[in-house]
C-alpha positions, 0 to 999 in steps of 0.5 A: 500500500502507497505510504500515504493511501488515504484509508491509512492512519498517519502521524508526524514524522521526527524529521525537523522543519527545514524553517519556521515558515515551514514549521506546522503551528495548528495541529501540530502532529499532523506535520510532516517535514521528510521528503518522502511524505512531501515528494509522495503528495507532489507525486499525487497532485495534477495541480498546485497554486503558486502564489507571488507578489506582483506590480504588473500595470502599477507604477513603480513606487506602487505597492505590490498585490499578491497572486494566487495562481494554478498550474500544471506541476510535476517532479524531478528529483527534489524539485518541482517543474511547472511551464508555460509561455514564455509570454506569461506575465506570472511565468515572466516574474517568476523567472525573475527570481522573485520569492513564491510560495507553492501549495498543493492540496488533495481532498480525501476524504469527509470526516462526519462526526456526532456533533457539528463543530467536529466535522472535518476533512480528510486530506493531504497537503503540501507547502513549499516556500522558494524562487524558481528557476528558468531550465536551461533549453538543452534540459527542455526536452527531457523535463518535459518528456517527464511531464507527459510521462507523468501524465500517462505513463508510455504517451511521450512515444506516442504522440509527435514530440515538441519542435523546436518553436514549440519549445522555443514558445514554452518557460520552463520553471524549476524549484527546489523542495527543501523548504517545504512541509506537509500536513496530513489527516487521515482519520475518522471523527473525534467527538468529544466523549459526552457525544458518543451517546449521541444517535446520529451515524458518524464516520468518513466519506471518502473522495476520489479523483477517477477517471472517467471512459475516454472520450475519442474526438472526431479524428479518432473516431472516424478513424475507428482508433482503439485506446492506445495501451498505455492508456488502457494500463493506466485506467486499469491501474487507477480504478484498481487502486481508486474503486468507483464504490466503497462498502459501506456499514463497515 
């Protein structure tokens, strides 16, 4: 079982926090500083927020606004790699060095308990404080061979690789993971003792990210294309490891 299933109960690790913006203050044993734990929830996610400050429009005396923005995001190693244009107002100030903070959530589950102000969320998250940096355009083809393997392991031989516009057209964004916390909750309710007499049913809903049947578009289904394999493996894999239905009563 992945070290960070969601039906798995865990607590905080004895790692150090790598600083004190990283450092878990509000429910303080669900911290975890390893680089396991964060590097298998950044595996986990398809998307992370970055946020910034900006002076975009303003002028220069102005004081900065802050930013919250999604992407698409991946790992190499110790790092976590998003892209996009090159024309990108947020890909541009990022690639200027400044100061970003990233955050990375997965929403596991619903946690129903006796009483109202002890329902919760089962979930796992990461926070990760640090400047990006712009890969260098001989690096370009492999991080991103990466990105589509992560996408669907087995698409990058299947598809047409990127040429060289394309490439040219594309900001790559490195940032190293060694300032970075998570916090996990993976458990059922906590009532307090005087609510377990309480006749309402308490327990967890779990939630999912699923897959749903591939939709062909018009080429491929005039065609009459079949699902290529490595799609066919990687739905198998998910909806093994992600059924569609949960017992319940249990």
């Amino acid at each position: 079982m992945h070290p960070l299933h969601p039906n798995q109960s865990v607590r905080s690790t004895m790692h150090p926090p790598a600083s004190a913006r990283v450092t878990v203050r509000r429910a303080a044993e669900r911290g975890h500083y390893d680089a396991d734990t964060v590097h298998a929830i950044v595996d986990a996610a398809w998307l992370c927020h970055v946020a910034f400050t900006d002076t975009r429009g303003q002028a220069p005396d102005s004081e900065p606004f802050s930013v919250n923005l999604p992407t698409a995001c991946w790992r190499v190693g110790d790092r976590l790699y998003i892209h996009g244009s090159n024309g990108s107002p947020m890909m541009k100030r990022l690639a200027a060095g400044v100061s970003a903070c990233v955050a990375i959530t997965l929403l596991d589950g619903l946690v129903l308990a006796r009483s109202a102000f002890s329902h919760s969320m089962n979930f796992r998250s990461v926070v990760a404080y640090g400047c990006f940096e712009v890969v260098a355009d001989a690096d370009k083809p492999a991080v991103l061979a990466a990105f589509m393997e992560r996408l669907i392991p087995g698409r990058q031989a299947e598809v047409r690789e990127g040429d060289d516009s394309e490439l040219k057209a594309t900001l790559v964004l490195s940032m190293p993971l060694n300032e970075a916390s998570a916090k996990v909750r993976s458990w059922g309710p906590r009532d307090k003792e005087g609510d377990a007499e309480h006749p309402a049913w308490a327990g967890v809903v779990p939630l999912h990210l699923q897959p749903g049947l591939p939709v062909p578009d018009d080429t491929s289904r005039a065609r009459g294309q079949a699902v290529p394999d490595s799609l066919r493996q990687w739905l198998a894999r998910n909806w093994e490891a992600q059924p569609m239905t949960d017992s319940v009563g249990e």
